[in-house]
Backbone as CSV, one residue per row, in Angstrom:
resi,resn,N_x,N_y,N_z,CA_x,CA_y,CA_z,C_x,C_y,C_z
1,UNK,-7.545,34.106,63.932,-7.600,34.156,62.472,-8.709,35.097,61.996
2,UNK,-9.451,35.547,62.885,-10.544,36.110,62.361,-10.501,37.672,62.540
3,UNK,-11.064,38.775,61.192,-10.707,40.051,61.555,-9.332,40.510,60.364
4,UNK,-9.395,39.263,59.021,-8.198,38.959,57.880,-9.166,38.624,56.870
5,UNK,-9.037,39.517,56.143,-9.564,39.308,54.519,-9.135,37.691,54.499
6,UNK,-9.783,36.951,53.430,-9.727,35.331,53.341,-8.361,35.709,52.373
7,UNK,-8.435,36.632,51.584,-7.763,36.819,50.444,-5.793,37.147,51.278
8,UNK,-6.113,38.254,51.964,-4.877,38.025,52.598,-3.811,36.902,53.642
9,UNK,-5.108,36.430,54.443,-4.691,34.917,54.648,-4.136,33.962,53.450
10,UNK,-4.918,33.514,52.187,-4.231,33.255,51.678,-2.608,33.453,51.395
11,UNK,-2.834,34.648,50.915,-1.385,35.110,49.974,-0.139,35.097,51.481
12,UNK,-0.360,35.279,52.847,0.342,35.134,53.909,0.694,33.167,53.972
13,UNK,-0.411,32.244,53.778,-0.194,30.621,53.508,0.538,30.375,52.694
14,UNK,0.168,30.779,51.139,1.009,30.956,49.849,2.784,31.617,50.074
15,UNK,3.336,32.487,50.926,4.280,32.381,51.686,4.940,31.428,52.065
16,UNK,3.909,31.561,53.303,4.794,30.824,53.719,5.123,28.833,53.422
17,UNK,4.012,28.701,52.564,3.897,27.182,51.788,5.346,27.445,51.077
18,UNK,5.655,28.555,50.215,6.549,28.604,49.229,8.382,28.403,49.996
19,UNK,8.081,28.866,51.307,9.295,29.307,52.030,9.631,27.898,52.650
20,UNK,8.260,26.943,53.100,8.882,25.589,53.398,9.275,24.733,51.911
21,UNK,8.685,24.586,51.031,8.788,23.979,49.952,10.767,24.530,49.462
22,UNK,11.073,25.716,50.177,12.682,26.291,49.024,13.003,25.283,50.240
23,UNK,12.905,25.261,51.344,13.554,25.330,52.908,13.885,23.369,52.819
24,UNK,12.706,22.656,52.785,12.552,21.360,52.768,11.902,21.339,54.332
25,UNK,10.734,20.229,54.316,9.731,20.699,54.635,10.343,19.733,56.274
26,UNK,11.201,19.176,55.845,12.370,18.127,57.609,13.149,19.194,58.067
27,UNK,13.413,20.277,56.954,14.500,21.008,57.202,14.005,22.635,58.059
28,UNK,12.588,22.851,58.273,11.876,23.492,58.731,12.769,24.885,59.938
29,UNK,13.606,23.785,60.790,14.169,23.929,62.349,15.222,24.303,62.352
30,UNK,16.152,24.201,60.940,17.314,24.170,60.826,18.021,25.227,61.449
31,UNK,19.328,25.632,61.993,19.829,27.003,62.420,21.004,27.006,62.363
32,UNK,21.297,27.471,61.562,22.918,27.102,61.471,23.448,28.837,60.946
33,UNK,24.569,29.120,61.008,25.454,30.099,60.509,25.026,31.071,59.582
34,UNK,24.428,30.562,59.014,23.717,31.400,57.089,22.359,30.860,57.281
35,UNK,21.400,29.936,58.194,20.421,29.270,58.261,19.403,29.569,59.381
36,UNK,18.188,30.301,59.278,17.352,30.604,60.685,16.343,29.566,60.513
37,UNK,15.736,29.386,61.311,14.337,28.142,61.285,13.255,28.894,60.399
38,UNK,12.789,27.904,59.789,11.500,29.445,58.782,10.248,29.351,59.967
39,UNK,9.960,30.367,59.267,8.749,31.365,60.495,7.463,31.056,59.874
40,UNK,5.999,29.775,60.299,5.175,29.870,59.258,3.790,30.144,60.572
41,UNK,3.600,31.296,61.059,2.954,31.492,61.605,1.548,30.901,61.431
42,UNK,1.047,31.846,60.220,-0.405,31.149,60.035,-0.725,29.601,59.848
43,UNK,0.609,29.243,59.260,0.105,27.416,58.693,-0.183,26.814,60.504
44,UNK,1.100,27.615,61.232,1.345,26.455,62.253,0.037,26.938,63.528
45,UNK,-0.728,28.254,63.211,-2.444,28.200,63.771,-3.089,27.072,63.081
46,UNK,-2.868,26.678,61.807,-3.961,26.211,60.935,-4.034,24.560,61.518
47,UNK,-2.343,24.272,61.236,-2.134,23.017,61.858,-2.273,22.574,63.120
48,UNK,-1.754,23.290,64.332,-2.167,23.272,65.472,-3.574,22.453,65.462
49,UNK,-4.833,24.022,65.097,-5.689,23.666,65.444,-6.177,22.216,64.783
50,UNK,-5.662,21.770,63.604,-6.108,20.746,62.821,-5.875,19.472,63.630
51,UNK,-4.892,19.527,63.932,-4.308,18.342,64.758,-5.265,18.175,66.657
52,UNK,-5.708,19.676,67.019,-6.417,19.406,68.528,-7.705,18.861,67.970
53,UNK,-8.576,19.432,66.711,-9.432,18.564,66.549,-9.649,16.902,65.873
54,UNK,-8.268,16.684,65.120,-8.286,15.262,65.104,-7.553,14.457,65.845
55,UNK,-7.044,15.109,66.918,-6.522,14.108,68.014,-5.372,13.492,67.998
56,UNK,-4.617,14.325,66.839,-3.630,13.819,66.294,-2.035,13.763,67.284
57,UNK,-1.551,12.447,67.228,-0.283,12.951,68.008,0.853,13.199,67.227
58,UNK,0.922,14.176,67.408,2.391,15.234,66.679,2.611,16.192,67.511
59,UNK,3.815,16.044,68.053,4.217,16.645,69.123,4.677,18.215,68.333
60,UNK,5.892,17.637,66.987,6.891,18.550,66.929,5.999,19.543,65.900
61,UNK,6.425,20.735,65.586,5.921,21.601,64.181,6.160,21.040,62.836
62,UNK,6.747,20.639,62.463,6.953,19.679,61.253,6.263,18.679,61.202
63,UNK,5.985,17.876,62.098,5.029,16.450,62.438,3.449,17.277,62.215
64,UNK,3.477,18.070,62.946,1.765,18.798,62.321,1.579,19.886,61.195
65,UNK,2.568,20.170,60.788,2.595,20.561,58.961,2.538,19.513,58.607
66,UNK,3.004,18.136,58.817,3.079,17.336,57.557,1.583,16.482,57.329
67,UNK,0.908,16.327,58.807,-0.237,15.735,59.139,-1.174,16.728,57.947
68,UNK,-1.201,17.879,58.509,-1.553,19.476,57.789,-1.991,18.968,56.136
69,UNK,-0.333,19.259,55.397,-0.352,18.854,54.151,-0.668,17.766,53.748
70,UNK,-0.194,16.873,53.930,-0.654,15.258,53.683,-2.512,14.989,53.202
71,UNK,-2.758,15.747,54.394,-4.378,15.067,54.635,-5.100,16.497,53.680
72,UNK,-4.660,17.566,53.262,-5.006,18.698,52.574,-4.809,18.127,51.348
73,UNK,-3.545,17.810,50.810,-3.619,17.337,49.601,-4.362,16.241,48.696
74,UNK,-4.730,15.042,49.816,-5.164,13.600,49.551,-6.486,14.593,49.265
75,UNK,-7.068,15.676,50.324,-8.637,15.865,49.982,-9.259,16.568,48.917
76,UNK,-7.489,17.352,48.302,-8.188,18.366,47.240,-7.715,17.441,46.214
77,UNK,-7.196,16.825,45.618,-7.102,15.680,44.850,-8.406,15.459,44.176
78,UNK,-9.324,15.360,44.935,-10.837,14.780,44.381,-11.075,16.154,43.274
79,UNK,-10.586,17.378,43.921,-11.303,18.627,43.413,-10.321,18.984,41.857
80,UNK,-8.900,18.794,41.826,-7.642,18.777,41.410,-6.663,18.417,41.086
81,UNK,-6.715,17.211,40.484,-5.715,16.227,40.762,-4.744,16.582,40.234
82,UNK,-4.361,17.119,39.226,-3.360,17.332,38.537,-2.613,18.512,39.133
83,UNK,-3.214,19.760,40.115,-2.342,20.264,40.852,-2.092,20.057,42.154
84,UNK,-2.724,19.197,43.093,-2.853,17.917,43.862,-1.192,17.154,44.044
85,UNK,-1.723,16.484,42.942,0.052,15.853,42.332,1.215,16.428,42.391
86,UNK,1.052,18.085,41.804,2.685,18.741,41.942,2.630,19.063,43.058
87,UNK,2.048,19.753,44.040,1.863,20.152,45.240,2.957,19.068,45.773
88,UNK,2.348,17.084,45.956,2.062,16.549,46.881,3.972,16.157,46.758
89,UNK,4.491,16.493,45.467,5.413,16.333,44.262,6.580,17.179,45.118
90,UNK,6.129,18.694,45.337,6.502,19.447,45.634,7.431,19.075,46.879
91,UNK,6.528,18.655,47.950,6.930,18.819,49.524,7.459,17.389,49.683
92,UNK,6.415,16.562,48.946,6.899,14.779,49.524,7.453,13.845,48.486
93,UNK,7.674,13.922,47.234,7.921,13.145,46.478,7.448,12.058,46.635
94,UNK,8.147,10.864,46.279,7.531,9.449,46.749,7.709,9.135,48.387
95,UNK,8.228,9.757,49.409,8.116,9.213,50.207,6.594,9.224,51.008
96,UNK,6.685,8.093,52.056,5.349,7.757,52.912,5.564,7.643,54.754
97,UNK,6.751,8.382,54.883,7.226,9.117,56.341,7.787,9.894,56.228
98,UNK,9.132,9.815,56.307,9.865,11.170,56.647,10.686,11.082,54.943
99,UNK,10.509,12.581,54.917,11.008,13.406,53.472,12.720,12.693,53.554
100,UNK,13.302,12.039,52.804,15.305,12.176,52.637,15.059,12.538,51.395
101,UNK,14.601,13.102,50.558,15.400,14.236,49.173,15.234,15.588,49.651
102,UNK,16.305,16.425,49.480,16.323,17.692,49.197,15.038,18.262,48.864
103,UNK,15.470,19.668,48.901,14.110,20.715,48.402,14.870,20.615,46.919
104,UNK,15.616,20.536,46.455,16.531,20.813,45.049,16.162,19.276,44.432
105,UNK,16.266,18.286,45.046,15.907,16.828,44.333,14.442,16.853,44.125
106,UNK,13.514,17.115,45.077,11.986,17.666,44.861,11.512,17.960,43.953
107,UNK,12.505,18.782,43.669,11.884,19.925,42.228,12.293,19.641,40.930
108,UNK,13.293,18.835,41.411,13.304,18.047,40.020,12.504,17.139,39.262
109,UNK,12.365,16.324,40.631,11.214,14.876,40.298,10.189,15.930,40.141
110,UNK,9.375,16.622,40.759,8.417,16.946,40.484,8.405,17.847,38.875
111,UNK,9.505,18.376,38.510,9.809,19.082,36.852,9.503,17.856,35.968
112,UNK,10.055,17.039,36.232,10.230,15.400,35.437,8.751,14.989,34.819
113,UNK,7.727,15.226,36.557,6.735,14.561,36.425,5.703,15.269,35.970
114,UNK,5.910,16.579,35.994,4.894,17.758,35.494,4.359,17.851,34.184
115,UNK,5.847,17.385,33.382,5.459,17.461,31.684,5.310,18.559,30.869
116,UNK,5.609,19.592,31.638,6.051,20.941,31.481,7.118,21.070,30.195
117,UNK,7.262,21.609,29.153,8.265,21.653,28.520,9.313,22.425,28.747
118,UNK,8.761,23.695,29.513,10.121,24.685,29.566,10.111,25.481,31.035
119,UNK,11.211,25.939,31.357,11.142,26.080,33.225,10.159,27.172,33.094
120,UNK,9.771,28.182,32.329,8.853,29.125,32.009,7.326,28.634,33.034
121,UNK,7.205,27.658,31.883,5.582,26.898,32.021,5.800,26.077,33.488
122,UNK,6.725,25.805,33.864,6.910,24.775,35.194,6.888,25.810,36.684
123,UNK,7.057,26.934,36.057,7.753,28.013,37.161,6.198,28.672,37.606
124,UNK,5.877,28.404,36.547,4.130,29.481,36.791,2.753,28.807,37.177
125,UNK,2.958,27.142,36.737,2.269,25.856,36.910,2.287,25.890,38.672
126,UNK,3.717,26.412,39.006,4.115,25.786,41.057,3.891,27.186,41.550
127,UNK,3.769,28.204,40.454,3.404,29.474,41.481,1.782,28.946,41.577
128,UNK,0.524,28.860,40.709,-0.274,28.696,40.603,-0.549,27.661,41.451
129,UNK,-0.318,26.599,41.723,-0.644,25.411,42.399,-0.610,25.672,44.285
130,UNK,0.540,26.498,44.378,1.059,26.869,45.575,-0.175,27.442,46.226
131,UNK,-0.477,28.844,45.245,-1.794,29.832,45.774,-3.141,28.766,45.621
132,UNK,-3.268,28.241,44.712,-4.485,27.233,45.168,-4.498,26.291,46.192
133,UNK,-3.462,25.715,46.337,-3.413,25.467,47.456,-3.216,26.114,48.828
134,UNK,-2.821,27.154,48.758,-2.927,28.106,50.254,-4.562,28.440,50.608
135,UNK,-5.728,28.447,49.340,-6.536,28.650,49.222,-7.796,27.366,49.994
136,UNK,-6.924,26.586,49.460,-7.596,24.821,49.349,-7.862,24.931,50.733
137,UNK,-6.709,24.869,51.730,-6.338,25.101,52.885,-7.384,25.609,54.061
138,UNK,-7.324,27.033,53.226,-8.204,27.672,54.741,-9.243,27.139,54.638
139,UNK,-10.335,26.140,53.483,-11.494,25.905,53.471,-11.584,24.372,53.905
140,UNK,-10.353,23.928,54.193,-10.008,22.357,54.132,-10.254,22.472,56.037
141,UNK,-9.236,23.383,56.330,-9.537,23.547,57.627,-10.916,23.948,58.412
142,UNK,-11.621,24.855,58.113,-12.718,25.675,58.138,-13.981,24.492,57.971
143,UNK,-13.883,23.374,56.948,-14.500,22.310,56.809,-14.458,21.091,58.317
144,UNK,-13.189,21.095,58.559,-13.129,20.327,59.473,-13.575,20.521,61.128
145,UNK,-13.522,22.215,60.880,-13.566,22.561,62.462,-15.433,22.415,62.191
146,UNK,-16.164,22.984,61.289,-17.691,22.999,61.526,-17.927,21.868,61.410
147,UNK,-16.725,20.910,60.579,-17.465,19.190,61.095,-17.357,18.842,62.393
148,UNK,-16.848,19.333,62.981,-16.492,18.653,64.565,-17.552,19.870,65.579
149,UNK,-17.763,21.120,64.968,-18.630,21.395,66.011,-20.286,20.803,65.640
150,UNK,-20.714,20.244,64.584,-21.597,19.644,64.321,-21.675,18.189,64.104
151,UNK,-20.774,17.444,64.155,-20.704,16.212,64.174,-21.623,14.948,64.370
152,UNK,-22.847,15.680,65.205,-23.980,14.834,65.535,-24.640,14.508,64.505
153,UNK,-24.817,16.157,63.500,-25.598,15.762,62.376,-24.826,15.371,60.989
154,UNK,-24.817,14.400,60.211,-24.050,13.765,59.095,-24.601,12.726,58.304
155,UNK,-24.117,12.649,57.019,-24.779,11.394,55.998,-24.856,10.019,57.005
156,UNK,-25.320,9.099,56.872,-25.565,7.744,57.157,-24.562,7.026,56.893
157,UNK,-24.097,6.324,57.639,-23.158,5.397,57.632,-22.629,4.699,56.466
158,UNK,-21.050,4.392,55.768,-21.052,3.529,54.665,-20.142,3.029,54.773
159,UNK,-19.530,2.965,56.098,-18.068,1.731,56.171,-18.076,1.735,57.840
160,UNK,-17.893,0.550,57.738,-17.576,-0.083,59.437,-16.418,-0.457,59.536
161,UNK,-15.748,0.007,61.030,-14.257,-0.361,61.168,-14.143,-1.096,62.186
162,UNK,-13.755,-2.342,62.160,-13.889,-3.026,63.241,-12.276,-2.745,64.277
163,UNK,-11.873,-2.339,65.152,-10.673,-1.880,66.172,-9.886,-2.939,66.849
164,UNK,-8.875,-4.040,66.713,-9.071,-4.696,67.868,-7.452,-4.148,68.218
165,UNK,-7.233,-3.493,69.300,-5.850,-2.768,69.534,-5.530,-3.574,70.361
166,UNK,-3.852,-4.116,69.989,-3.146,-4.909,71.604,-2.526,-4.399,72.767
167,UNK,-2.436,-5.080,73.669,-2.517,-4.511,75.135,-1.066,-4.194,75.169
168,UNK,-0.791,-3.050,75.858,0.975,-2.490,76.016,1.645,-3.770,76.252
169,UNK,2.652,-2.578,75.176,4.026,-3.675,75.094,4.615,-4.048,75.898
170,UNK,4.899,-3.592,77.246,5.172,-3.850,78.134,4.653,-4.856,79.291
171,UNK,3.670,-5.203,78.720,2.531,-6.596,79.480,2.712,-7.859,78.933
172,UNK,3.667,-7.337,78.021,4.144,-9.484,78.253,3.395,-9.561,77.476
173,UNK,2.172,-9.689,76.912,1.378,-10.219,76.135,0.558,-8.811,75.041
174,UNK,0.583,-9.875,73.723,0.246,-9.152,72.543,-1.332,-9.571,72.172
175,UNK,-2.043,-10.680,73.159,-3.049,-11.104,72.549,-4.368,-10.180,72.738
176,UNK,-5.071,-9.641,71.975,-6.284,-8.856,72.015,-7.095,-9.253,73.183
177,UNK,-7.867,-8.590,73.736,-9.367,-9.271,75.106,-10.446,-8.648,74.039
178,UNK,-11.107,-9.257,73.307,-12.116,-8.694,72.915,-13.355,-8.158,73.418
179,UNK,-13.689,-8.642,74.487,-14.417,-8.012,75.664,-13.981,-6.956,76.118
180,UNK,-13.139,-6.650,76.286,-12.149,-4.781,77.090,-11.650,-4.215,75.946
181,UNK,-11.231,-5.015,75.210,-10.223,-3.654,73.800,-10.563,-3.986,72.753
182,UNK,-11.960,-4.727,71.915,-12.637,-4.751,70.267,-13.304,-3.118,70.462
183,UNK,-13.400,-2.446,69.915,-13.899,-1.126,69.592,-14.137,-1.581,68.330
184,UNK,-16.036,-0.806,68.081,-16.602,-0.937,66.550,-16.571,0.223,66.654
185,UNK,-16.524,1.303,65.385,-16.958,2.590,64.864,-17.590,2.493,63.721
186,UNK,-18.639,2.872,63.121,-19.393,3.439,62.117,-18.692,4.514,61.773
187,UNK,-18.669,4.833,60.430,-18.526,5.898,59.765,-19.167,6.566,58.137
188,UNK,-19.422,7.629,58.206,-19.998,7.975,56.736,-18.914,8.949,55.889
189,UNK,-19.287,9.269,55.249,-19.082,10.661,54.533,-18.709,11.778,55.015
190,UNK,-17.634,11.618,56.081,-17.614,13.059,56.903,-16.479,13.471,56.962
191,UNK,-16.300,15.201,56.545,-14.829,15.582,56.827,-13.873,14.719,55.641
192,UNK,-14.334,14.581,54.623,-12.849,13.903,53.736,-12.743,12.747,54.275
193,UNK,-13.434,11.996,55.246,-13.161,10.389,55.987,-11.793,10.769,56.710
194,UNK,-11.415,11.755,57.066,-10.522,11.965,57.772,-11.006,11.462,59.911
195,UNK,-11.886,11.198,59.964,-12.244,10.342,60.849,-12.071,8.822,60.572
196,UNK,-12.054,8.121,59.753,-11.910,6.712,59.029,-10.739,6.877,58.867
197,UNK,-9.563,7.887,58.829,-8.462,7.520,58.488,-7.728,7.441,60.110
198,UNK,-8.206,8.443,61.190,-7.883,8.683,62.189,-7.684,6.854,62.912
199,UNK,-9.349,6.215,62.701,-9.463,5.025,63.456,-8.091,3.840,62.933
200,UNK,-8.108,4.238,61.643,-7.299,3.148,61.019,-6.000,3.508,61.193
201,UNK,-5.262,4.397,61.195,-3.821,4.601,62.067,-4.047,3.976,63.213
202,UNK,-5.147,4.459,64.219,-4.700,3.616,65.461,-4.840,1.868,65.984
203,UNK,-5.289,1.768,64.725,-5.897,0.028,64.745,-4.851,-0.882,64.508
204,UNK,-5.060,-2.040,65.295,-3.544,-3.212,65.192,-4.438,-4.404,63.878
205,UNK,-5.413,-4.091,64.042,-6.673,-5.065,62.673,-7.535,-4.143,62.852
206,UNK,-7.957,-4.400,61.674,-9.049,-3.774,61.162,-9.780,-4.747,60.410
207,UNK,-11.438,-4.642,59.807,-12.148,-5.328,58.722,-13.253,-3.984,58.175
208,UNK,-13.064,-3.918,57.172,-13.924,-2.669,56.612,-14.548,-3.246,56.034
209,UNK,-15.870,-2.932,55.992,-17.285,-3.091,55.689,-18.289,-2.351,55.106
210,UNK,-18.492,-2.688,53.522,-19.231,-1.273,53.037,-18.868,-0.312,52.582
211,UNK,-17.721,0.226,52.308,-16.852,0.505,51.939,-17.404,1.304,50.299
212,UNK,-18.066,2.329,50.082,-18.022,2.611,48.375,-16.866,3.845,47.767
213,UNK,-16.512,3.838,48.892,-16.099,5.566,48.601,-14.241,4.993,47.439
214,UNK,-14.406,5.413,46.230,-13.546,5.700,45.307,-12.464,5.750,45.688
215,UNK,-11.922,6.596,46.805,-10.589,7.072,47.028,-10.085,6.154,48.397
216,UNK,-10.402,4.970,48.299,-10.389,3.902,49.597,-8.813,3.816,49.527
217,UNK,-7.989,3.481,48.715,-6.671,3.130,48.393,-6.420,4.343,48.976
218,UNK,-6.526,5.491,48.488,-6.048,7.082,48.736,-5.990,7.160,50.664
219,UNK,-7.427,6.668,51.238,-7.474,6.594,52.960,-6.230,5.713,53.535
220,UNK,-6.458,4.974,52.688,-5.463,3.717,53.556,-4.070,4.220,53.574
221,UNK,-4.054,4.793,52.429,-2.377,4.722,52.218,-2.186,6.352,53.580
222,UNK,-3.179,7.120,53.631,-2.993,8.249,54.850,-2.631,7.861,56.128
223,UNK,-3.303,6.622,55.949,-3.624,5.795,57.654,-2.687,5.129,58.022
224,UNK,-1.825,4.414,56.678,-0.420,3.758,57.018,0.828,4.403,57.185
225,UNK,0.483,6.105,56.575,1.870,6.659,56.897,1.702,7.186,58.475
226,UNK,0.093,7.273,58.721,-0.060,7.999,60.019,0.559,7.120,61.577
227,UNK,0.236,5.912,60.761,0.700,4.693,61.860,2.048,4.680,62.269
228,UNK,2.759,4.418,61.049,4.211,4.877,60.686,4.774,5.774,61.621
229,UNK,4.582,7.086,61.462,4.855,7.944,61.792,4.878,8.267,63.539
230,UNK,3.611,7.420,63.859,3.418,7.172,65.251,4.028,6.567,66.137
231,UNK,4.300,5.571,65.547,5.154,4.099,65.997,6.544,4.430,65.330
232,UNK,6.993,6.212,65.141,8.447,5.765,64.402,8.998,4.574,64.157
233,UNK,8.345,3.714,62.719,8.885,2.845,62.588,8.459,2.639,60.940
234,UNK,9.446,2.899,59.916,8.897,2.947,58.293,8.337,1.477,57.704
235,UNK,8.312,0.324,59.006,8.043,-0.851,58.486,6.976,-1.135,58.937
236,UNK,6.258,-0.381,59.878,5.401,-0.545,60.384,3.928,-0.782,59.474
237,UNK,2.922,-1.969,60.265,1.834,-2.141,59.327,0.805,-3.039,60.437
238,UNK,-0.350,-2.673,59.742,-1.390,-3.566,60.606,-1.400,-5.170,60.521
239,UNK,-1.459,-5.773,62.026,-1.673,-7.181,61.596,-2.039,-7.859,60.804
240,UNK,-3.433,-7.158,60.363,-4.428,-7.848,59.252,-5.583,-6.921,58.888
241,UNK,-5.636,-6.621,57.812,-6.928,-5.751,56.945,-7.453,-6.213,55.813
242,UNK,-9.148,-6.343,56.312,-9.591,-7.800,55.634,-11.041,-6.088,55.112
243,UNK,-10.861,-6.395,53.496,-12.111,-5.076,52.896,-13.225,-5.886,52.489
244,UNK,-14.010,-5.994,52.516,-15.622,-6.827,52.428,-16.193,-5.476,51.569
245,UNK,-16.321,-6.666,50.385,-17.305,-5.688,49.261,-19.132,-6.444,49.468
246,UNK,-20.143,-5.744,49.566,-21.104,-6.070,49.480,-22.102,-6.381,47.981
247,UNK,-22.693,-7.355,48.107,-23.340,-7.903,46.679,-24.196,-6.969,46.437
248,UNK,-24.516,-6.452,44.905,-25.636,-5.950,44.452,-26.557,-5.449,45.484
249,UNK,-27.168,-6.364,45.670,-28.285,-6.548,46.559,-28.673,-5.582,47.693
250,UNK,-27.136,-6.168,48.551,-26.916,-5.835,49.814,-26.594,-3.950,49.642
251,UNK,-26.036,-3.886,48.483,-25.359,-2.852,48.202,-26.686,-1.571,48.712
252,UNK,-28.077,-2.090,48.343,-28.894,-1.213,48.123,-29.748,-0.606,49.373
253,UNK,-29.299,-1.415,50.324,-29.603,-1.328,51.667,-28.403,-0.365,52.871
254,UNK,-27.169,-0.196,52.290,-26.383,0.630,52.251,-26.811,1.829,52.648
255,UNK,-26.736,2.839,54.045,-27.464,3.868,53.762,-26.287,5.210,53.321
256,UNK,-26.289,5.291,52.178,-25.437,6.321,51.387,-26.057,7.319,50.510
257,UNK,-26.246,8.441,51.007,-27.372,9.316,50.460,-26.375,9.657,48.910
258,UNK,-25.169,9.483,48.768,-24.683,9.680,47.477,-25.487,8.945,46.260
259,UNK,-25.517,7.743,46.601,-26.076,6.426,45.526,-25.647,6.957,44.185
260,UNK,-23.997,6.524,44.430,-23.325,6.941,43.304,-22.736,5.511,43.170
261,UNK,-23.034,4.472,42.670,-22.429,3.212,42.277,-22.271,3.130,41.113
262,UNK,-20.785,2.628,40.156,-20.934,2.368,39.443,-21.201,1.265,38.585
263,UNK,-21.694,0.909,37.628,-21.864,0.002,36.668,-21.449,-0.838,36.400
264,UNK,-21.352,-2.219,37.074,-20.487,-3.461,37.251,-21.316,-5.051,36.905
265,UNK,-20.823,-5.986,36.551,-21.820,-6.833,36.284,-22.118,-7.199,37.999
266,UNK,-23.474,-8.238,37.705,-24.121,-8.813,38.722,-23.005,-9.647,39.441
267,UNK,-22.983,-9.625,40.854,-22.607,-10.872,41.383,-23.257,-12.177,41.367
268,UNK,-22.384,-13.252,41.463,-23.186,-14.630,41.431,-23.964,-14.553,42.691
269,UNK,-23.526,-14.124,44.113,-24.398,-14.576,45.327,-24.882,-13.097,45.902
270,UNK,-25.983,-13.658,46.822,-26.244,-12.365,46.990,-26.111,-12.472,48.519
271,UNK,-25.244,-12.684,48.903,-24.909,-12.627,50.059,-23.712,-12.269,50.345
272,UNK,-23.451,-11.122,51.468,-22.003,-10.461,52.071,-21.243,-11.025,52.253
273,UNK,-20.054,-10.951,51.696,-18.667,-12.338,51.759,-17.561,-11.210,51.169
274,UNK,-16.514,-11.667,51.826,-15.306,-10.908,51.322,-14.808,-11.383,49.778
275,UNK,-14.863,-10.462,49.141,-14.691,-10.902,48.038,-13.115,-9.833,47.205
276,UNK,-12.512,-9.182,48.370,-10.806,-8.875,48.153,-10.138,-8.719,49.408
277,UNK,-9.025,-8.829,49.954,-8.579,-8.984,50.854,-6.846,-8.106,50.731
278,UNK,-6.373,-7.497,51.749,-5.427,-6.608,51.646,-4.441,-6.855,52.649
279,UNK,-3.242,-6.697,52.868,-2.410,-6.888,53.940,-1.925,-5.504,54.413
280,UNK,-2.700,-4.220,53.656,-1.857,-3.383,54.145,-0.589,-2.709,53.864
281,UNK,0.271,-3.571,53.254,1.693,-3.626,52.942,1.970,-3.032,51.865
């Protein structure tokens, strides 16, 4: 990749983003009579590499575009939401595994949801969104690779994931050894929590702990399609995910160099107790 104006990389992403989005983003491979597979060279360097540094299993090219987009969009969201949305509008509509609408049903829901009055303003809204996002991209990636070659150094911890994974299916037994297979991880502020989302796809339970970060709903819901997707199975879900909010108090001992909390009344106790609870589902 290197030895390419940033600017021409882009407008080569912006391509080829535009060519999966006409194509449909399942429909990638297709080859038929009037139909060649689309060609997305640069995305599928971008993705590749995205996927060797998060460890991701996606075998096929579509499975690591979608890992790609998915986790690109959830992160520029914070920066964008409103072109975030058509983007995410664009490629996935409502689904949370595998795409079944058309590239033609896509663009509708996403026209619907835009609020656009005339195809004019809708047409120039998805050219615009497209190139910011081809843009979003190379820095989304570029972010992730210097997080992983520096990884040692990072904010302080603000959510704990507790791991307890069950023993192959094939062993007759589903019950955890917490002595051989509980795995704890710490995690902070790193990479978009795209490490926090990594642990929680592969977790059969989880209990999160500490937890401040805003876009918590936004992780989870990454982590359940990632699971999904793993376990080809759209029903798929964790045993049990139990979120522990910390009191005032406790809150302040938290080491989160953000100390961005907002403004909530006092709790009655000042002691750590789960005080919401989630199934995941």
């Amino acid at each position: 990749m290197t030895g390419e104006p940033d600017g021409s990389l882009a407008a080569a992403i912006a391509e080829e983003l535009t060519a999966c989005r006409q194509r449909g983003i399942e429909r990638l491979e297709v080859s038929s009579h009037n139909q060649s597979p689309v060609q997305t060279p640069v995305l599928q360097r971008l993705a590749t590499e995205y996927g060797t540094i998060r460890q991701l299993r996606a075998a096929s090219r579509i499975s690591q575009l979608k890992y790609l987009f998915r986790d690109a969009i959830a992160a520029w969201a914070a920066e964008n939401e409103q072109e975030a949305q058509l983007v995410g509008d664009l490629f996935f509509g409502d689904s949370q595994n595998r795409v079944t609408k058309s590239a033609g049903e896509l663009l509708d829901l996403a026209r619907k949801r835009s609020g656009y009055s005339t195809e004019a303003q809708f047409r120039r809204a998805r050219h615009d969104a497209i190139a910011s996002f081809a843009r979003f991209i190379l820095g989304f990636v570029e972010d992730v690779r210097q997080g992983a070659a520096g990884s040692s150094a990072g904010p302080g911890p603000t959510g704990t994931v507790s791991v307890l994974p069950k023993l192959a299916v094939n062993s007759g037994n589903s019950v955890p050894l917490p002595e051989v297979q509980r795995q704890s991880a710490t995690t902070g502020y790193v990479d978009q929590g795209q490490h926090f989302v990594h642990l929680l796809a592969e977790a059969s339970s989880a209990t999160i702990v500490g937890v401040t970060n805003e876009s918590l709903a936004s992780l989870l819901r990454i982590a359940l399609d990632r699971k999904r997707a793993a376990l080809q199975r759209p029903d798929a879900c964790w045993d049990s995910i139990r979120i522990v909010f910390l009191s005032d108090k406790l809150l302040d001992l938290v080491n989160d160099e953000r100390r961005e909390y907002p403004t909530r009344p006092k709790c009655s106790s000042s002691a750590a107790g789960p005080q919401s609870a989630a199934t995941g589902r």
